[in-house]
C-alpha positions, 0 to 999 in steps of 0.5 A: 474380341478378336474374331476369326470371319470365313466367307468365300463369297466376296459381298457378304466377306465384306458386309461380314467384316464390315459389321464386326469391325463397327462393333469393334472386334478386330477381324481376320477374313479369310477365304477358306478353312484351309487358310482359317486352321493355319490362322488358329495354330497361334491361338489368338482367336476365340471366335470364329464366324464361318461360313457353312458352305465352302469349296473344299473344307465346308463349315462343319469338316472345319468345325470337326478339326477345330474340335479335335485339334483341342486347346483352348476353347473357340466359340464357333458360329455357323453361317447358313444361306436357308434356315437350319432344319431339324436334321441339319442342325442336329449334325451341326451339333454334333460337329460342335458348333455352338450357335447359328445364324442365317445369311445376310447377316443381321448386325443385331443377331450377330450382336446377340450371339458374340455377347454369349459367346464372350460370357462363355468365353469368361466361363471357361477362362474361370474353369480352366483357373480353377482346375489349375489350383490344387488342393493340398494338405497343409501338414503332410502335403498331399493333394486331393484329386478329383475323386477325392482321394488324397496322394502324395504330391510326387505320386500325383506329378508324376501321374499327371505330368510325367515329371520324376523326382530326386530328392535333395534339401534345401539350405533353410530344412538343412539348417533347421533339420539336419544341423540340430539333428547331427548336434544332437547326436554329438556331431558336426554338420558340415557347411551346406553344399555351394551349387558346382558352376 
């Protein structure tokens, strides 16, 4: 995995790194959470190992931004000197951190916690698959939406894209609509329209 590492201190950046990179995850050390948001603008990390305390930016602030920027999903594991107590981690969690682990780090534990954090990582992968699908109706074309309720497809665009239509038609409806239907009637359907280049 490609693992986003902030320490500012330089011993433990170097034993940070060093433990990942034996585990065979492709590291970015950097020293600040400042330089860690403009590492995460392009979205190739989906793990970040981070420090709590910082200068500037703390650990939880860089976790609270990471959060409210959205996107797609970053496991973020929290490094701490001292073991985490009760009120502290609550605040942690709340700031969406997903896992803890104290300082030095143990290439065990770390282990532990970057193999949960790939398995969710899969698991929201599938999530965000599976709510990209849509169901629709085979005859009439509506799409059911979460609630269950069935709408037509371009009202259903149009309420989650924001895309308005025209309508037009195909050359192969044009053949199998419009030609019979005017023949029927005892007219001629004119050629189907060349694309104006």
């Amino acid at each position: 995995m490609k693992i986003l590492a902030i320490e500012d201190e330089p011993i433990p950046a170097a034993q940070l790194t060093a433990v990942l990179k034996s585990m065979g995850h492709t590291v970015e050390l950097v020293s600040n959470a400042e330089d860690a948001l403009l590492c995460l603008r392009d979205g190739k990390f989906r793990v970040v190992v981070s420090d709590w305390r910082m200068p500037g930016l703390d650990g939880l602030d860089f976790c609270r931004i990471l959060r409210a920027r959205g996107g797609d999903y970053v496991y973020f594991i929290l490094l701490t000197v001292t073991r985490v107590v009760k009120e502290t981690r609550a605040e942690a969690l709340a700031a969406g951190v997903d896992d803890f682990l104290e300082k030095p780090v143990n290439a065990n534990e770390l282990g532990m916690r970057l193999h949960v954090a790939e398995r969710i990582l899969g698991f929201t992968a599938q999530v965000k698959q599976l709510e990209s699908i849509l169901p629709i109706c085979s005859y009439c074309q509506k799409i059911r939406d979460d609630e269950q309720y069935w709408q037509d497809i371009k009202e259903y665009v149009a309420a989650h894209g924001g895309a308005k239509f025209s309508h037009g038609i195909c050359p192969d409806c044009y053949e199998r609509q419009v030609v019979p239907a005017m023949e029927t009637r005892g007219l001629v359907a004119p050629p189907y329209p060349k694309n104006k280049t």
